[in-house]
C-alpha atoms as a printed R data frame, in Angstrom:
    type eleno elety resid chain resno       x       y       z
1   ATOM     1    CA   UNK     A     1 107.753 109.231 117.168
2   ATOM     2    CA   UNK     A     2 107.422 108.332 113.066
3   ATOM     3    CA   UNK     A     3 107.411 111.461 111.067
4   ATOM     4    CA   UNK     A     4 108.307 113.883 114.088
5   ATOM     5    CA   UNK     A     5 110.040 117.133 113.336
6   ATOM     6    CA   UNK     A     6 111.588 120.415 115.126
7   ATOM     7    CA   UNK     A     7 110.908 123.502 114.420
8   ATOM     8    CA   UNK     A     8 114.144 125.755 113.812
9   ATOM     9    CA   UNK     A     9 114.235 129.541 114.499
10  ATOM    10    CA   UNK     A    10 116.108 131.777 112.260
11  ATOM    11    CA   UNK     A    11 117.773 135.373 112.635
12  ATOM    12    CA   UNK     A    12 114.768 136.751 110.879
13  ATOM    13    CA   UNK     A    13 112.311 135.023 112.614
14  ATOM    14    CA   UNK     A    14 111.714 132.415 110.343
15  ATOM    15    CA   UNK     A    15 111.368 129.033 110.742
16  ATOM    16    CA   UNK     A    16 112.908 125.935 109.017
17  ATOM    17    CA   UNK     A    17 111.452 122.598 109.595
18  ATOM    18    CA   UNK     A    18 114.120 119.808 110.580
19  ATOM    19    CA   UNK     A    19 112.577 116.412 110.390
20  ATOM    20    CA   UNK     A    20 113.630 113.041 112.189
21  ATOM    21    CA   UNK     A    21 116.244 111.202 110.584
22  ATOM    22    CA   UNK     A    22 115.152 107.059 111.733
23  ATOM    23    CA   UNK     A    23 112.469 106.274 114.377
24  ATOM    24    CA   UNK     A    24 112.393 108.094 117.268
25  ATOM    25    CA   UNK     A    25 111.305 106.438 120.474
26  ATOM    26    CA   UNK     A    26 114.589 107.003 122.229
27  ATOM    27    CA   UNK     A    27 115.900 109.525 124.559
28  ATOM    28    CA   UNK     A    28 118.404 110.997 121.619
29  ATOM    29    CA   UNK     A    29 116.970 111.823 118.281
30  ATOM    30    CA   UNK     A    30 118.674 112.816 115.121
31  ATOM    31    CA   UNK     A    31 116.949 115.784 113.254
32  ATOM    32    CA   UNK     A    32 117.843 116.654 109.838
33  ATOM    33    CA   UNK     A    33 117.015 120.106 107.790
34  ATOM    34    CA   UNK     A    34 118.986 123.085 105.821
35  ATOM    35    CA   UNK     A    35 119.505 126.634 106.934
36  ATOM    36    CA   UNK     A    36 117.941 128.663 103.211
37  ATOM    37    CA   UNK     A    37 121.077 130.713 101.781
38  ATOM    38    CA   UNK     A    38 120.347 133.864 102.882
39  ATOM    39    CA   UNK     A    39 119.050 133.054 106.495
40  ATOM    40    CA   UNK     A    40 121.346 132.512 109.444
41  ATOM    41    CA   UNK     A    41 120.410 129.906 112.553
42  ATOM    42    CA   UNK     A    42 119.374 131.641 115.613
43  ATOM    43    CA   UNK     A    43 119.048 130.800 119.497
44  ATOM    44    CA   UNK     A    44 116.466 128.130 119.661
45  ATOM    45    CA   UNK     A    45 114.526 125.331 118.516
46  ATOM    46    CA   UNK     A    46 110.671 124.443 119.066
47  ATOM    47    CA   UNK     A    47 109.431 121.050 119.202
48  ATOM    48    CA   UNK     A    48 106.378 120.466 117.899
49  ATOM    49    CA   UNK     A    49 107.264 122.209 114.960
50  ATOM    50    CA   UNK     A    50 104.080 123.669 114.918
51  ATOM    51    CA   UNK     A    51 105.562 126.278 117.876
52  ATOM    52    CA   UNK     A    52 105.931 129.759 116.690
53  ATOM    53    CA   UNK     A    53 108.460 132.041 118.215
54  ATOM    54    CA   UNK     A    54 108.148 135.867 118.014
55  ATOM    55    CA   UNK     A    55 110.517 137.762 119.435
56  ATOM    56    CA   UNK     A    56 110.641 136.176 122.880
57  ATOM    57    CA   UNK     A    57 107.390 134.970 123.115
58  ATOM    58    CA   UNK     A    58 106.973 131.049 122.530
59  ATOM    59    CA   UNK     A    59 103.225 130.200 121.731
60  ATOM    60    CA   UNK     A    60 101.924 126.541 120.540
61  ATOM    61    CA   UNK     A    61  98.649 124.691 120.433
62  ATOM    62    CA   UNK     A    62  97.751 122.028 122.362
63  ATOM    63    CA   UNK     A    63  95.507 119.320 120.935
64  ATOM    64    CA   UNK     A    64  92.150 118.638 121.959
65  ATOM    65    CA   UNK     A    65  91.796 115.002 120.994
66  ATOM    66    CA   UNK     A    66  94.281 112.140 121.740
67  ATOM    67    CA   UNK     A    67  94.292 108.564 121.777
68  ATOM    68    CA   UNK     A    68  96.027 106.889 125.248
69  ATOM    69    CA   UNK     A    69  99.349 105.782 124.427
70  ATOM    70    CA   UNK     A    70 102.470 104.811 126.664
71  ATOM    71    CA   UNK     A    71 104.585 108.006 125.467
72  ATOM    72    CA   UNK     A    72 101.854 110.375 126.204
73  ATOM    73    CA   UNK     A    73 100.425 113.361 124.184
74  ATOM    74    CA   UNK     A    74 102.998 115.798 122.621
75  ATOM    75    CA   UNK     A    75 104.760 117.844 125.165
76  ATOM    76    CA   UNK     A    76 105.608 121.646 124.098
77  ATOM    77    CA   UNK     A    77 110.166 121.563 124.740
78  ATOM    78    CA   UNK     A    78 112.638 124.052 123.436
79  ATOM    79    CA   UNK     A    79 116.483 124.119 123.009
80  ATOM    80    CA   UNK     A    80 118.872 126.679 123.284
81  ATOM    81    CA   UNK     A    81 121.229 126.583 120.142
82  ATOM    82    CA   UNK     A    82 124.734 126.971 120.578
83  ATOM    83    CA   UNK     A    83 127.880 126.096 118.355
84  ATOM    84    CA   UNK     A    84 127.360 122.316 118.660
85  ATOM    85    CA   UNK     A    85 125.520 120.312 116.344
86  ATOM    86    CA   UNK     A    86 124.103 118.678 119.650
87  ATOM    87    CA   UNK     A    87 121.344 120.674 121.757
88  ATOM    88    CA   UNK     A    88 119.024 119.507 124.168
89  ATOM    89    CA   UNK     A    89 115.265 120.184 124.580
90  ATOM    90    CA   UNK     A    90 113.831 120.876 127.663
91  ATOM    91    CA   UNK     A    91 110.309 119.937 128.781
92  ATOM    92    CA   UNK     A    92 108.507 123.589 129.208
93  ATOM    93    CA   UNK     A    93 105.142 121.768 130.697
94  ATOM    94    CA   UNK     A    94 104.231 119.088 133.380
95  ATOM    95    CA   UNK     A    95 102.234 115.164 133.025
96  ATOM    96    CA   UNK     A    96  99.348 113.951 134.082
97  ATOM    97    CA   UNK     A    97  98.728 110.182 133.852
98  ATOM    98    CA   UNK     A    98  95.250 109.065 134.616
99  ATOM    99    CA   UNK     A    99  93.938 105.916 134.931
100 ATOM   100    CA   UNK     A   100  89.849 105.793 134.557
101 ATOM   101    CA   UNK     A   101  87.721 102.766 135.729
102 ATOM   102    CA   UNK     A   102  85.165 101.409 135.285
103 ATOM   103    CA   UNK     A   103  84.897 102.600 131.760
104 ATOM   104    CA   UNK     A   104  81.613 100.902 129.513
105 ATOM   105    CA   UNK     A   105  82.076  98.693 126.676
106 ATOM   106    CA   UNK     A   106  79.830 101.429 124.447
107 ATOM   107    CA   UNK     A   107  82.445 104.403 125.605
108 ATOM   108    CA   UNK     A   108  84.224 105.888 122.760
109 ATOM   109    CA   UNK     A   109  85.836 108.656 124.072
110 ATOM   110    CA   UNK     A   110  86.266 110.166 127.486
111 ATOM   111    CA   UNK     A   111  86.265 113.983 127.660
112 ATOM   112    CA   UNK     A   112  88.720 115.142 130.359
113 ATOM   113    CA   UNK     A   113  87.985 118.483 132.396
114 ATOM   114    CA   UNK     A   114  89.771 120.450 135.105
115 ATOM   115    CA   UNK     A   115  89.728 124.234 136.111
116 ATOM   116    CA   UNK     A   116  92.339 124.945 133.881
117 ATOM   117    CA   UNK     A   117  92.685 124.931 130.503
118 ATOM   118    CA   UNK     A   118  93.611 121.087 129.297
119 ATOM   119    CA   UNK     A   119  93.904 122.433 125.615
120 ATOM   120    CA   UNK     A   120  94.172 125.375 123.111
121 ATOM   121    CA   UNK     A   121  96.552 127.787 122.797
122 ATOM   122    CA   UNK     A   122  99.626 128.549 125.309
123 ATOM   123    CA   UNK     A   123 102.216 130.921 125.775
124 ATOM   124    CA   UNK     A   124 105.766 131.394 127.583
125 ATOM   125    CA   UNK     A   125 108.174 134.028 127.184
126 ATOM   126    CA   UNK     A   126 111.887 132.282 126.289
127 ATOM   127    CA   UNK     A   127 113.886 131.877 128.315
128 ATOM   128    CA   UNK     A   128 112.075 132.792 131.149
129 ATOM   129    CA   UNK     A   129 110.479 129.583 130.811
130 ATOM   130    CA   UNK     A   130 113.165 127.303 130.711
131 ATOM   131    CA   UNK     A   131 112.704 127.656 134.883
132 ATOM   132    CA   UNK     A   132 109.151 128.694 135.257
133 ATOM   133    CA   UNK     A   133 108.045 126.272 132.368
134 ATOM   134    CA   UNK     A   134 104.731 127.174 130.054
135 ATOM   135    CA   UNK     A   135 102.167 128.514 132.996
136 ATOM   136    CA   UNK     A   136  98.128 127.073 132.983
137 ATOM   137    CA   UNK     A   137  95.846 129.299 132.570
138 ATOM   138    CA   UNK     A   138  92.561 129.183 133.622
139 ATOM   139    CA   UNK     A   139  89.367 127.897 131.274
140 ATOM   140    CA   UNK     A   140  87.280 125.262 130.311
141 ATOM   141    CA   UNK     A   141  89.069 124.099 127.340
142 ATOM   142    CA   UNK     A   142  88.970 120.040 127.860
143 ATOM   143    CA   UNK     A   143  90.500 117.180 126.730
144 ATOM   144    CA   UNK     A   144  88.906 114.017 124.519
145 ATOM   145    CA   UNK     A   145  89.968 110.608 124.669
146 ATOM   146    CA   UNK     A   146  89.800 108.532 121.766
147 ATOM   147    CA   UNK     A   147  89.174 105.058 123.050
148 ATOM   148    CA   UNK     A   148  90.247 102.031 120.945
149 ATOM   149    CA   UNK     A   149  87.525  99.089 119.859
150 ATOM   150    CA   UNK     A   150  89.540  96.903 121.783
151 ATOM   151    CA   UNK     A   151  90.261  97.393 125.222
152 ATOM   152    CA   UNK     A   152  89.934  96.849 129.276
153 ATOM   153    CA   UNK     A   153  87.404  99.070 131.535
154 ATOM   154    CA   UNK     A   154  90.545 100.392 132.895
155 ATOM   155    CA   UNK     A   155  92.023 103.024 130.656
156 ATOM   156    CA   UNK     A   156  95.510 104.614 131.542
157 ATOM   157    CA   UNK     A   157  95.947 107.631 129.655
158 ATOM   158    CA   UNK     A   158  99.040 110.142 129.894
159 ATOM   159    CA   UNK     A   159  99.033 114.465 129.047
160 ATOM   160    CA   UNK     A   160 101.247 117.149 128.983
161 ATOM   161    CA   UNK     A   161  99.701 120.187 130.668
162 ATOM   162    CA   UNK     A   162 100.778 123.283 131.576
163 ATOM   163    CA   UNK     A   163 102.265 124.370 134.798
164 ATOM   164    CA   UNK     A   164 100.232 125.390 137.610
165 ATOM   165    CA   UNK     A   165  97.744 124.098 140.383
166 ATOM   166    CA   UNK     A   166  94.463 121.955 139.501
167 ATOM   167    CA   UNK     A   167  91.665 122.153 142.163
168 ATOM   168    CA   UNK     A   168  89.801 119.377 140.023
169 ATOM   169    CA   UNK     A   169  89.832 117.065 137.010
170 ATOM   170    CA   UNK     A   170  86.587 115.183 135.403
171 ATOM   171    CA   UNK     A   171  85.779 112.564 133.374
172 ATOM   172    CA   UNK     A   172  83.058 112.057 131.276
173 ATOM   173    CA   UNK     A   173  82.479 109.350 128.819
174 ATOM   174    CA   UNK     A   174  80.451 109.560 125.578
175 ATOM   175    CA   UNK     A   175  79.108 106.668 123.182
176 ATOM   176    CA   UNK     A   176  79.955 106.494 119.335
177 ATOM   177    CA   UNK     A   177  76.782 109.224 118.923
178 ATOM   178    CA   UNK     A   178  77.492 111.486 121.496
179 ATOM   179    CA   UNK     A   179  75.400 110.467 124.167
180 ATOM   180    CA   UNK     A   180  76.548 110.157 128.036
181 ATOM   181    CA   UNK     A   181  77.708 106.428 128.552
182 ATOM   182    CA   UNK     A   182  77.495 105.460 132.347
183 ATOM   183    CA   UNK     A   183  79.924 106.929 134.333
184 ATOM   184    CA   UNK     A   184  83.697 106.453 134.401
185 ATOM   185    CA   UNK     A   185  85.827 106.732 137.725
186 ATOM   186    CA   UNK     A   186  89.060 107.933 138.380
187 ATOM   187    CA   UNK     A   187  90.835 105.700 140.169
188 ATOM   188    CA   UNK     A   188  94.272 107.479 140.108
189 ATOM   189    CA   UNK     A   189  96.141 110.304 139.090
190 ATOM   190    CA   UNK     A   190  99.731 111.437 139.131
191 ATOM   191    CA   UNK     A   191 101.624 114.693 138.747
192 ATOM   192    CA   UNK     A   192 104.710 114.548 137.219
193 ATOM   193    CA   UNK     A   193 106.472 118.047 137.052
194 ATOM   194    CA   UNK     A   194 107.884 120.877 139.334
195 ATOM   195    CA   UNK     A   195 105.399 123.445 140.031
196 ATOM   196    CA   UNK     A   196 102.715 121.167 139.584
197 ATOM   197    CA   UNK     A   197  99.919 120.285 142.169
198 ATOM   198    CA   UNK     A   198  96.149 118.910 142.053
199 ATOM   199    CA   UNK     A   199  94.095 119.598 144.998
């Protein structure tokens, strides 16, 4: 995506931001940045940038608010950084994609809700979680929905969550005040990611 960036780590523990070099969109970015004099690249990279790395332990935030879109919300990835100028970032969480029914013209946003947390902050332990990915936790913390104006009463809406089993998932929609609109449905949902079930 426009204005994306990569967070990378340094010897010290310091981060440089690398940002993208054209328009994203593609399954090979370019990322471009400088290593400070004094500071030396280390082992890995974070996208978002927004990821923190200390010591081995990888935490990032997840957002609470999103707006459907084809590519889905931003998924938490690392790299391992070697001597190439080439690395490649693997996904550390799992998809959902949704599609809600029978959504009302007043609906402005849809709050999404499972037994897990949906949002907030998460943690991994690198590299460990290059095979056991970032693991859910369990919470309340849900998900909201931006709808746009203009739109069908079918909404199809895609998120990166973390790892782990789901016993349920929610939906409840909400006019431009706040109030409850009539009730959405959902229709379908799909996993997409190992370790990843919903009951």
């Amino acid at each position: 995506q426009r204005e994306d960036a990569v967070s990378v780590v340094c010897t010290d523990g310091s981060a440089v931001k690398f940002t993208l070099d054209g328009t994203g969109g593609t399954r090979r970015a370019f990322f471009a940045g400088t290593i400070p004099d004094g500071k030396e690249m280390g082992g890995y990279a974070l996208h978002p940038a927004s990821a923190i790395l200390s010591g081995s332990t990888l935490k990032a935030v997840l957002p609470d608010a999103i707006t459907p879109s084809a590519t889905g919300s931003c998924s938490v990835m690392a790299a391992e950084i070697s001597n190439s100028c080439e690395i490649t970032f693997r996904q550390l969480m799992s998809y959902f994609t949704v599609q809600i029914g029978n959504v009302s013209t007043e609906a402005a946003t849809i709050e999404l809700k499972a037994d897990n947390n949906l949002s907030g902050e998460v943690s991994a332990t690198l590299p460990d979680a290059f095979s056991t990915g970032i693991a859910a936790q369990k919470g309340s913390n849900g998900l909201v929905v931006t709808l746009p104006e203009k739109r069908e009463s079918t909404v199809t809406v895609s998120f990166a969550v973390p790892v782990g089993e789901y016993g349920s998932l929610t939906a409840t929609a909400y006019d431009a005040s706040g109030n409850r609109s009539s009730a959405p449905a959902l229709t379908t949902v799909s996993v997409d990611g190992n370790g990843m079930t919903l009951n």
